[in-house]
LUMDO-38165 format. One record per residue (C-alpha): x, y, z; chain. Coordinates in steps of 0.02 Angstrom, whole numbers, plus 50000, padded with zeros to 5 digits. Example, Ala and Ser with C-alpha at 12.3 -4.5 7.8 and 13.67 -1.06 7.14 Angstrom:
<rs>
R    xx    yy    zz kette
R 50615 49775 50390     A
R 50684 49947 50357     A
</rs>
This chain:
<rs>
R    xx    yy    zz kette
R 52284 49856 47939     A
R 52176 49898 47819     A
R 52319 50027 47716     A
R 52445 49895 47703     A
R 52508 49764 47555     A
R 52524 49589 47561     A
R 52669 49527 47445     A
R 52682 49361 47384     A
R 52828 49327 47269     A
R 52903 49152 47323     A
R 53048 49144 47231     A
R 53207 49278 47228     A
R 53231 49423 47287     A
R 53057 49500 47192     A
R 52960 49506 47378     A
R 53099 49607 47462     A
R 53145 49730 47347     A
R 52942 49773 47326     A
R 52920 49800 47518     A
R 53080 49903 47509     A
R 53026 50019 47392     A
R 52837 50016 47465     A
R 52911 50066 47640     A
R 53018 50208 47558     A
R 52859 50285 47489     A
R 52774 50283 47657     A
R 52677 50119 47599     A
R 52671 49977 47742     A
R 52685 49811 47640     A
R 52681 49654 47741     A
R 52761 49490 47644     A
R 52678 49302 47654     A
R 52751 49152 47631     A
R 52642 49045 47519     A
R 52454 49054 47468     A
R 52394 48981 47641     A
R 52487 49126 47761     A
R 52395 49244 47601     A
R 52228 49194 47641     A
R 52264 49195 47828     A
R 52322 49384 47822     A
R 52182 49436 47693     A
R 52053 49391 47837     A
R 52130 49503 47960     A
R 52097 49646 47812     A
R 52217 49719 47692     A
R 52217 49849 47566     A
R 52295 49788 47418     A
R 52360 49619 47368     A
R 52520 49615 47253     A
R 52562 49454 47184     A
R 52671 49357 47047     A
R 52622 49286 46908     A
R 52695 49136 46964     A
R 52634 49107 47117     A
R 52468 49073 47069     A
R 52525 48903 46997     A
R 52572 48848 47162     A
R 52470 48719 47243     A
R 52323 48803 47360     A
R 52279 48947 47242     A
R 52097 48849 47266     A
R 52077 48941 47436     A
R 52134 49126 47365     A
R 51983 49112 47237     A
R 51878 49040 47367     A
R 51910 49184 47484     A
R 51892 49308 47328     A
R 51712 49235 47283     A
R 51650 49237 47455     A
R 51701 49388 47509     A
R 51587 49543 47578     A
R 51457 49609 47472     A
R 51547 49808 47496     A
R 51739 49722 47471     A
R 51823 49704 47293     A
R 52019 49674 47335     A
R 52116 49748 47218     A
R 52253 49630 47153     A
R 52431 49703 47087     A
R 52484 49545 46985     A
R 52655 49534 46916     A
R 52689 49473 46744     A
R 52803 49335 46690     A
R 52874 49448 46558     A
R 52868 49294 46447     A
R 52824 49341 46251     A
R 52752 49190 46235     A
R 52544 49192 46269     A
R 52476 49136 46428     A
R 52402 48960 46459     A
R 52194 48946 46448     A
R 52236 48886 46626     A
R 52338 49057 46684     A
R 52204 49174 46620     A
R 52070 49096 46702     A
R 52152 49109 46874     A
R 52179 49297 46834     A
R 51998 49300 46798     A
R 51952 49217 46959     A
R 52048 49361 47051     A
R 51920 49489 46971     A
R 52000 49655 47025     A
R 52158 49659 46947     A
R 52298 49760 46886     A
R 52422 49667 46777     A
R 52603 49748 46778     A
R 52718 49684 46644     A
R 52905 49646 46704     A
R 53013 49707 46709     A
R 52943 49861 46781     A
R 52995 50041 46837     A
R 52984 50079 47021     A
R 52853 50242 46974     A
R 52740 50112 46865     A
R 52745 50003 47021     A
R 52714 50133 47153     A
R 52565 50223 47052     A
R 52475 50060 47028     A
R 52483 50013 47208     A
R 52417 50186 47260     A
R 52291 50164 47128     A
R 52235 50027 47222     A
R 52258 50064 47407     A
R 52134 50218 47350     A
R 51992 50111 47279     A
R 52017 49996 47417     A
R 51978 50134 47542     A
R 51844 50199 47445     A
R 51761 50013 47474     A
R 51816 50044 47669     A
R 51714 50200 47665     A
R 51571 50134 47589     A
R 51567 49988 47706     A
R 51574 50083 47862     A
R 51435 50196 47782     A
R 51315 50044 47769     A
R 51367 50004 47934     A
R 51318 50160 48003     A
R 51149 50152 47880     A
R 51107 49989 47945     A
R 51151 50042 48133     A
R 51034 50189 48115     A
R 50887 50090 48017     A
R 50889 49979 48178     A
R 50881 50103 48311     A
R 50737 50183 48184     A
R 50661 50031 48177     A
R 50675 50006 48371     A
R 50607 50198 48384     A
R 50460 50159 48284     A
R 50430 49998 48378     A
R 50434 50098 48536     A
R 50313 50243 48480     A
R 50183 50114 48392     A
R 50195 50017 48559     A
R 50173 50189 48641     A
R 50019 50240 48557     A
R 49932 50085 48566     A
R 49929 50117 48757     A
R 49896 50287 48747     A
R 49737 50249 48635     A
R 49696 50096 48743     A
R 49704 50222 48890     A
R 49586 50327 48798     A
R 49475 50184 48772     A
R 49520 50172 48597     A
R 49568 50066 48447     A
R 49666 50093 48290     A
R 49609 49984 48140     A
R 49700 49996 47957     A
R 49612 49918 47791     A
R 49684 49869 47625     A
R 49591 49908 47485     A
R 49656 49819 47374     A
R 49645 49656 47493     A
R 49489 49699 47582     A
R 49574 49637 47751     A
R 49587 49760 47907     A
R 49754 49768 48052     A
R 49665 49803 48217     A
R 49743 49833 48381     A
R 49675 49700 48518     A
R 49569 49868 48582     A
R 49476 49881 48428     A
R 49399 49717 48430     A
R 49371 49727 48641     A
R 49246 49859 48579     A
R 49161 49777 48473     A
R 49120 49645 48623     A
R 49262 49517 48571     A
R 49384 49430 48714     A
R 49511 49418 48568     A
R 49549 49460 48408     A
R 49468 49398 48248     A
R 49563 49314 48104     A
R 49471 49424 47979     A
R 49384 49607 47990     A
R 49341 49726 47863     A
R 49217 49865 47821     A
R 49073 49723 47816     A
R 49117 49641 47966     A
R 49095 49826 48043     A
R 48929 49848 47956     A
R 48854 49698 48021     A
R 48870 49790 48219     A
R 48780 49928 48168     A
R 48615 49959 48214     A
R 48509 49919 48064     A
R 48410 50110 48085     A
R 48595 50181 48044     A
R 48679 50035 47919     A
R 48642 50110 47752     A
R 48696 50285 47843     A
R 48878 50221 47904     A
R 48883 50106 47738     A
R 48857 50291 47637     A
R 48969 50363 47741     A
R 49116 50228 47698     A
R 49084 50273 47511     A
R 49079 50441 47524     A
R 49248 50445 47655     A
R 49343 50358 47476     A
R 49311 50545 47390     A
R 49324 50653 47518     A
R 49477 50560 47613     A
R 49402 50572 47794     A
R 49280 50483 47886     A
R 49183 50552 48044     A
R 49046 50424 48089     A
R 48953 50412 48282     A
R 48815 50249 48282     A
R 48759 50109 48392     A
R 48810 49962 48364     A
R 48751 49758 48460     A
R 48935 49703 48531     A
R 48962 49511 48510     A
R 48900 49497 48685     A
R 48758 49568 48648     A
R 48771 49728 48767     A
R 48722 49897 48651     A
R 48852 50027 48637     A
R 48892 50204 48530     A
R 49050 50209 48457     A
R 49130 50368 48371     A
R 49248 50310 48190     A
R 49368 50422 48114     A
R 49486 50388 47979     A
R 49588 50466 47853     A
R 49610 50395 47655     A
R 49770 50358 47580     A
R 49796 50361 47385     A
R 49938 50274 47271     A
R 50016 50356 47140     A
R 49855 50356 47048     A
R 49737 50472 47142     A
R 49654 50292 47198     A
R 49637 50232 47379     A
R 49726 50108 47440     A
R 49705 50111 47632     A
R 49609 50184 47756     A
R 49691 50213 47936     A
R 49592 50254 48091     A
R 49529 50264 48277     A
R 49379 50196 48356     A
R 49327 50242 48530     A
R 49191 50193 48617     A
R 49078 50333 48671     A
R 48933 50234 48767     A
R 48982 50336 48930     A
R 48976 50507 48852     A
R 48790 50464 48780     A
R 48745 50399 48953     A
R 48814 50556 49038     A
R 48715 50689 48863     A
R 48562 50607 48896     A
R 48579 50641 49090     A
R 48617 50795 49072     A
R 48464 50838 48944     A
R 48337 50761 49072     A
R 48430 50866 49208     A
R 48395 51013 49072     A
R 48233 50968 49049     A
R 48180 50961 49221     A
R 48253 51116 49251     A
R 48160 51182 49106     A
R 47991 51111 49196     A
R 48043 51166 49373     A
R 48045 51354 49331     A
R 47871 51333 49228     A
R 47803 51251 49400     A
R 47875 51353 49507     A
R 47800 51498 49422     A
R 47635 51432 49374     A
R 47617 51383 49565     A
R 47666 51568 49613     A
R 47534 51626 49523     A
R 47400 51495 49588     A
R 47449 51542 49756     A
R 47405 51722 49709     A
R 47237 51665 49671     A
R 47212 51558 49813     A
R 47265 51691 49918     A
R 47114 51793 49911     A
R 46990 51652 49899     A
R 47060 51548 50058     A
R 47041 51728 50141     A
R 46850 51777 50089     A
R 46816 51595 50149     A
R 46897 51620 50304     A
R 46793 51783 50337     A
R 46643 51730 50285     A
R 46650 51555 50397     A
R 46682 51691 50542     A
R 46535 51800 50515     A
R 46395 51667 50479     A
R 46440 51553 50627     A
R 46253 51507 50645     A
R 46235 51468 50481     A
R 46252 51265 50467     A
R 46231 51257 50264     A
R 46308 51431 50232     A
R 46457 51344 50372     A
R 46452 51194 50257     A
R 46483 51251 50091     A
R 46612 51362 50149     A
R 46697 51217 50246     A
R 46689 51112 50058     A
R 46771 51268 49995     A
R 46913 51272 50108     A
R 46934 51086 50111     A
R 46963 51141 49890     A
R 47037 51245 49941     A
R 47173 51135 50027     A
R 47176 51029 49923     A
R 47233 51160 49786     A
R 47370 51242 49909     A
R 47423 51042 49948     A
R 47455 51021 49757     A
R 47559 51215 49724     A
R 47675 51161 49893     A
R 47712 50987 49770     A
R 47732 51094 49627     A
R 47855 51205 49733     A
R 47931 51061 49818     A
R 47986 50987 49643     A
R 48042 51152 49589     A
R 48149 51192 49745     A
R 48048 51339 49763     A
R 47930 51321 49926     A
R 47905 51415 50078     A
R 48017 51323 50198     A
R 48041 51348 50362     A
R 48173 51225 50421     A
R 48233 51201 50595     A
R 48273 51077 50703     A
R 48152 50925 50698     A
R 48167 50766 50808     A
R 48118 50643 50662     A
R 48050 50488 50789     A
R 47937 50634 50880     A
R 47871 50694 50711     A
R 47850 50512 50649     A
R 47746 50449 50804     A
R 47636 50602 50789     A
R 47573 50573 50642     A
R 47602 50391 50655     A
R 47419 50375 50694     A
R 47353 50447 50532     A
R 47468 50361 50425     A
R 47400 50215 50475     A
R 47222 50260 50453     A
R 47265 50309 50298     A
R 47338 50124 50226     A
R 47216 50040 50315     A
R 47201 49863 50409     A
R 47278 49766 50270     A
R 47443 49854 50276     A
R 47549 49819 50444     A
R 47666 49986 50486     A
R 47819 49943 50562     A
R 47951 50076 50649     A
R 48108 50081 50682     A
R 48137 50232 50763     A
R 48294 50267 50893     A
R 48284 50375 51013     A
R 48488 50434 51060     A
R 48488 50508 50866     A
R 48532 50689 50812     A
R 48403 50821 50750     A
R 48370 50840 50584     A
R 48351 51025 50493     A
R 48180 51020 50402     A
R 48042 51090 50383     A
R 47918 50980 50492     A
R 47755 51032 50381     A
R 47844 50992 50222     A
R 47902 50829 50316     A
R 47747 50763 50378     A
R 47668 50805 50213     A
R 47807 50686 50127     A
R 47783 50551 50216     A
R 47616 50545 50184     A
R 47646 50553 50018     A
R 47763 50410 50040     A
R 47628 50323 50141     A
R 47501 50337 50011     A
R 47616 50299 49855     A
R 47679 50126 49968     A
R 47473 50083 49998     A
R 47429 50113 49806     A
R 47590 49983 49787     A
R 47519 49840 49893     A
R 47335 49826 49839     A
R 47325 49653 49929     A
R 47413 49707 50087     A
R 47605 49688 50151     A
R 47692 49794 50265     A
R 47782 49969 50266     A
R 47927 50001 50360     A
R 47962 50186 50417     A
R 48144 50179 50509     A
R 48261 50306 50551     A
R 48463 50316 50550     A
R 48609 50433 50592     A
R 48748 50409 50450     A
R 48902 50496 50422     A
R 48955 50517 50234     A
R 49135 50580 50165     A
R 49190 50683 50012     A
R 49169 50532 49905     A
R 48982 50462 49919     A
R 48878 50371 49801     A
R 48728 50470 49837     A
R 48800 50635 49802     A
R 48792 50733 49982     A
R 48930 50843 50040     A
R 49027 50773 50173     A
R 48936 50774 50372     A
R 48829 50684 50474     A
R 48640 50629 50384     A
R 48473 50575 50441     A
R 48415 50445 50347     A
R 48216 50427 50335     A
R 48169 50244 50275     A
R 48016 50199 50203     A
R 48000 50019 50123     A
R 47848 49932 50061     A
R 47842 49764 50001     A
R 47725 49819 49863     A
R 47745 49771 49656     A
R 47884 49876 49649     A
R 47951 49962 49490     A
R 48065 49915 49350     A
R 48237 50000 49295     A
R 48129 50111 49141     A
R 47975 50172 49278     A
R 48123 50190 49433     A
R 48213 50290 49299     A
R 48061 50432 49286     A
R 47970 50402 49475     A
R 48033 50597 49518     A
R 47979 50667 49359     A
R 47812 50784 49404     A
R 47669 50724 49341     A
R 47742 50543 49307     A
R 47614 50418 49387     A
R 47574 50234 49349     A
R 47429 50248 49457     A
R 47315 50262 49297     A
R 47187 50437 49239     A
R 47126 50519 49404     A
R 47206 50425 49521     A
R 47366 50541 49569     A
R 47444 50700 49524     A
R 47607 50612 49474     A
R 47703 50751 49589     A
R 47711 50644 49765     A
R 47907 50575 49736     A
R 47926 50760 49639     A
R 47891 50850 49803     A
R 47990 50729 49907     A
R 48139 50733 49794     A
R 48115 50954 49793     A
R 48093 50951 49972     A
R 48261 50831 50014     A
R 48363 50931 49878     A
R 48307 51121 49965     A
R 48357 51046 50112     A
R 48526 51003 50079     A
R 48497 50837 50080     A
R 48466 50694 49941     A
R 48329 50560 49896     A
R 48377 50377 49837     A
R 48235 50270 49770     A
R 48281 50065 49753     A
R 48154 49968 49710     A
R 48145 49784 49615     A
R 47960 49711 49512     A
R 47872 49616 49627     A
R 48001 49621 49793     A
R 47964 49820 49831     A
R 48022 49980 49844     A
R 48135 50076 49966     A
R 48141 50243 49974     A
R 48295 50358 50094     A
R 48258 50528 50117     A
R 48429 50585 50178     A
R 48422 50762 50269     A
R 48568 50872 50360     A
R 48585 50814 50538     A
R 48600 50976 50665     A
R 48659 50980 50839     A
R 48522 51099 50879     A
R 48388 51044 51012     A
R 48226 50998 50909     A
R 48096 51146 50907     A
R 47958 51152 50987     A
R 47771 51146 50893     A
R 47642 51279 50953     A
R 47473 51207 50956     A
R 47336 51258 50812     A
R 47227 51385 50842     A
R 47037 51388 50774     A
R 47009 51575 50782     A
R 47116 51720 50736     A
R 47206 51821 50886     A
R 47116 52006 50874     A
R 47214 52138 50887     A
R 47274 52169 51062     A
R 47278 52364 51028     A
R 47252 52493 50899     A
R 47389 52480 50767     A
R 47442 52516 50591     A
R 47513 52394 50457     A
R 47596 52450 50313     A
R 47540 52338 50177     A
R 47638 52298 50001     A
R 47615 52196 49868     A
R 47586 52231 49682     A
R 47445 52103 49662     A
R 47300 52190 49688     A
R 47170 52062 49731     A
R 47321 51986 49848     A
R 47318 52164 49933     A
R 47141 52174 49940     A
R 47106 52000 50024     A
R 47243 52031 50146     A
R 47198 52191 50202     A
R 47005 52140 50233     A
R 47054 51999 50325     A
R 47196 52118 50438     A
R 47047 52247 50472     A
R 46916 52119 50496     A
R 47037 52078 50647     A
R 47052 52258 50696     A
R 47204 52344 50617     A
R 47234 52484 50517     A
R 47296 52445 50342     A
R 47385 52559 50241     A
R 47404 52489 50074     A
R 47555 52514 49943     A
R 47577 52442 49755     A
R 47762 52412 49760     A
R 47905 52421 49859     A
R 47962 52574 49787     A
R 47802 52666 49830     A
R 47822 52590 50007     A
R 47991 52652 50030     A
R 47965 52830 49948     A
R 47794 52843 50069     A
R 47922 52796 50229     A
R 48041 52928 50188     A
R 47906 53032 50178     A
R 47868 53034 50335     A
R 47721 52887 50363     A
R 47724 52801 50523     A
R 47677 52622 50524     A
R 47698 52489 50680     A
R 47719 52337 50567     A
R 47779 52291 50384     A
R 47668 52168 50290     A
R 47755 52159 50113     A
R 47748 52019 49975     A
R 47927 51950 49910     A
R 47941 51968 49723     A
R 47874 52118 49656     A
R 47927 52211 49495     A
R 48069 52340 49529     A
R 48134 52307 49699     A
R 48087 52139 49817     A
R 48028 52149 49985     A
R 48181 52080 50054     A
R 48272 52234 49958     A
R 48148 52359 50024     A
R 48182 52297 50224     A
R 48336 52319 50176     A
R 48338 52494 50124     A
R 48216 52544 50294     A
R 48334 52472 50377     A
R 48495 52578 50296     A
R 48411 52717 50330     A
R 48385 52706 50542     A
R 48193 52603 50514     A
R 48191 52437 50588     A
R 48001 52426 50592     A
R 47947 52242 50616     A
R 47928 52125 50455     A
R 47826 51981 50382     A
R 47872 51946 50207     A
R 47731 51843 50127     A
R 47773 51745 49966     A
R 47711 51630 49841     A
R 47875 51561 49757     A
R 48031 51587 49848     A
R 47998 51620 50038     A
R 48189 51708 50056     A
R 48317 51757 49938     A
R 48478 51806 49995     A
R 48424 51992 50023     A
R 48327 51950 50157     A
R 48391 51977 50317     A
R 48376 51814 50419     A
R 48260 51882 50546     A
R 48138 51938 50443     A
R 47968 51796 50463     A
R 47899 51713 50339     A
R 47721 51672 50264     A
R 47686 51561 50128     A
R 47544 51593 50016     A
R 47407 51556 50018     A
R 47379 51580 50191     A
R 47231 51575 50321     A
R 47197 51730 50401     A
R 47231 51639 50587     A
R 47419 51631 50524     A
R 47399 51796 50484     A
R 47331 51859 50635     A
R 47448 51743 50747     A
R 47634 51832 50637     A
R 47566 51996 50646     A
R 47530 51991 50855     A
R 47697 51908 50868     A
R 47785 52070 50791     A
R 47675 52189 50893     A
R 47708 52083 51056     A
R 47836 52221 51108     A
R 47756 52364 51223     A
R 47783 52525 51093     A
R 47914 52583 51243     A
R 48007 52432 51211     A
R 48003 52423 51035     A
R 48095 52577 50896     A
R 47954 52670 50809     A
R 47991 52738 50653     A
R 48068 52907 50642     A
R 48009 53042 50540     A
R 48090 53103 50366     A
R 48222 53196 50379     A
</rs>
């Protein structure tokens, strides 16, 4: 359709003889009746239009030029217009309708065929050119849409992907001052909606006023160097604080001078939560291994003093004032081995011996004291079922943490109120809020309905040395200890507490299946030894060593002492016989858990006590070996040492000599 030639030649035989010789040259020419079946034909598409002269005086050439004038933007029909062949000139009347055509190619009649047939191909040509460039800017246009739709789609894309991320794009104009924001931004700046106006002062006024001239310099200096990189705090329009991280990029005109600024904004108030955790959790780490080392070597020191005292109160029984001073120095003593086990506790580094404890037993034992110790104006109230599991704990450490408990709950309610000690058997999953593994918990409750804490004081109760009990009235390392103790155990603590209603505090610890142990009964005096035996002694603190082997031979043994493990071990293979292994844990060079081990690899399983005073068992000690925590009373002592000679020597492996 759009090849082929309309012909209009009304009168004669001009119309047939042009088709004719069009359809010889391979040329389809159609042929229209008047000016209306013209017009009719030209909107179904044509490529050339060859007319008479004479034709265009006919009535209705109106809607030809019409059609011409409003055709497409891409189409110029060409026009093939027949002459009159008159010599006379043409009417003002006759040129202007030529005019109106606007493409046209006037042939004079009469005519040769070739002049006819070359300006008709002429013209189909250009008219196909016109074709071409139509369907080109079809095509353009087609693509520019699906662009357009593509961009759509990946702007729409990334605006959730950065509102997935918690983040918002923003885009200022220079030149205008105003800022595009996606809904995001604004969200994070506290808004329910957008704003009708934002720019770089709008942002300014949210900043924290410690860090506004900063960001402000940071702006200005982001216009030379092209990028901004800003983190602040900023007061949302609700009035909640947050940090927010800003980065942009700088784009320049032709100039070298900016005209925008495009850009991301996240907020980043979880992250600074999550940093400053993490730097407390650092720090307290940091402070755990000072304590637990500075208590190590306090127990060292106690060690020796705890056992002169302990001889000395033995040997000058009669003695009421020399009996009394050395009772006030125990009872220091005590006090000073009470305050290394916190220290320990807090750095998950005491002597524990855990095993199964009935929790409601161990709370009405000591139920007594506890009560002494608050005093008539507190009422204790328990809660304490009887059909619950064991817990694994060590019952010392436990009874010492609740009366720590105890005593923090009575300092709490100066007037009086009431404490509440209750006990529960809770299963927890993968997915707690209190941070245990999954299995079965005992939960320890104790709630007072003291003056409680707020959020900034609950925030630092397990930091050691943290107390609001004012100068001289507490260590600051009772919640420390009782926090240590939980986390050694495999358990958790959980404080809750609210100014003025109380504070409740869950001491969650590993139930156990195992029947609860049973508790041997304290003994005043050392045992003595039952028979003549010798204890191979080792630890590389000499006034340790000293103390403990006074206090073995005051009780009748033989002590053979050693400075290390090493020398131990080397003695041993040298043929030394010994009936019992006293040996301290960490010692330069090799540990005593290390050195069992070797005796052992070599055929010697002499009976062990390991004595520490920082981590009672590492994982080289076999889990046999017993345990003594410094500093310890020569009755302990005494009462480990019988327990490994119990055996008759028949019954029991004596070492064998060196090879």
């Amino acid at each position: 359709m759009k090849d082929r030639v309309l012909i209009l030649a009304p009168r004669g035989r001009d119309a047939a003889i042009a088709s004719d010789l069009l359809a010889r040259n391979a040329i389809r020419a159609d042929i229209c009746d008047d000016l209306p079946a013209l017009v009719r034909e030209l909107d179904e598409a044509a490529g050339v239009v060859m007319l008479t002269e004479e034709s265009l005086a006919t009535v209705g050439v109106t809607a030809l030029t019409d059609w011409v004038a409003n055709q497409p933007a891409w189409s110029d029909v060409p026009f093939v217009v027949l002459a009159n062949g008159s010599r006379a000139p043409r009417t003002v009347v006759a040129s202007n309708r030529l005019a109106e055509l606007g493409n046209v190619v006037l042939l004079e009649r009469p005519l040769h065929a070739e002049a006819m047939l070359g300006a008709v191909r002429s013209a189909v040509k250009a008219r196909n050119r016109q074709y071409e460039v139509r369907d080109s800017a079809v095509t353009l246009e087609r693509a520019v849409v699906e662009r357009t739709a593509e961009l759509e789609d990946a702007r729409d894309s990334l605006e959730v992907a950065l509102d997935a991320a918690g983040m918002g794009s923003w885009d200022i104009d220079f030149a205008s001052g105003d800022a595009r924001r996606t809904s995001r931004h604004d969200e994070i700046f506290g808004y329910d909606g957008p704003l009708d106006h934002w720019d770089v002062d709008t942002f300014l006024e949210h900043v924290d006023a410690g860090q506004r001239d900063e960001v402000a310099d940071a702006f200005a200096a982001a216009l030379k160097s092209g990028a901004l990189d800003v983190e602040c705090g900023i007061t949302a329009a609700d009035g909640s604080h947050r940090w927010i991280v800003a980065k942009g990029r700088v784009r320049y005109d032709g100039d070298g001078i900016p005209a925008r600024m495009t850009g991301v904004v996240s907020d980043v108030t979880d992250r600074k939560d999550a940093d400053a955790q993490l730097a407390q959790a650092q720090k307290m780490d940091a402070i755990g291994q000072l304590t637990g080392g500075v208590a190590h070597d306090f127990n060292n020191l106690l060690t020796p003093i705890v056992g002169s005292l302990d001889m000395l109160r033995r040997r000058y029984k009669e003695d009421e004032r020399t009996q009394r001073m050395i009772a006030g120095a125990l009872q220091a003593a005590d006090r000073a081995a009470t305050l290394t086990q916190r220290l320990l506790s807090f750095a998950r580094r005491q002597s524990l011996q855990p095993r199964a404890v009935d929790i409601g037993a161990l709370i009405d034992g000591i139920v007594d004291l506890v009560r002494r110790s608050l005093g008539p104006s507190i009422d204790v109230v328990l809660d304490l079922p009887r059909d619950l599991s064991s817990a694994r704990v060590d019952p010392n450490q436990l009874e010492l943490a609740l009366l720590n408990l105890a005593i923090n709950a009575r300092d709490a309610m100066p007037s009086g109120g009431r404490l509440t000690l209750g006990v529960s058997e809770v299963a927890v999953d993968a997915r707690n809020a209190v941070g245990l593994k999954a299995g079965r918990y005992i939960r320890l409750l104790a709630a007072d309905t003291g003056t409680g804490m707020d959020q900034e004081t609950l925030a630092r109760a397990t930091e050691p040395f943290f107390s609001t009990k004012g100068v001289g009235k507490g260590t600051g390392l009772g919640l420390s200890m009782v926090h240590g103790l939980a986390a050694q155990s495999g358990g958790t603590l959980t404080l809750t507490s609210t100014p003025g209603a109380g504070t409740s505090v869950e001491l969650w610890l590993p139930a156990t299946e195992e029947a609860p142990a049973e508790t041997g009964e304290l003994v005043a005096e050392p045992v003595v030894a039952r028979r003549a035996a010798t204890v191979l002694l080792v630890d590389d603190e000499e006034l340790v060593r000293a103390a403990t082997a006074d206090m073995l031979r005051d009780i009748g043994y033989t002590v053979i002492e050693m400075g290390s493990a090493t020398q131990a071990l080397a003695a041993v293979r040298s043929g030394l016989d010994a009936d019992v292994l006293v040996s301290d844990y960490l010692m330069p060079g090799m540990t005593g858990g290390q050195l069992i081990h070797e005796l052992r690899a070599t055929g010697v399983r002499i009976p062990a006590l390991l004595v520490t005073g920082y981590a009672a068992a590492g994982e080289d000690v076999p889990v046999d070996v017993q345990r003594l925590a410094k500093p310890f009373r020569q009755v302990d002592l005494a009462s480990r040492v019988d327990d490994l000679l119990r055996p008759s020597p028949q019954e029991r492996p004596r070492m064998p000599p060196s090879p």
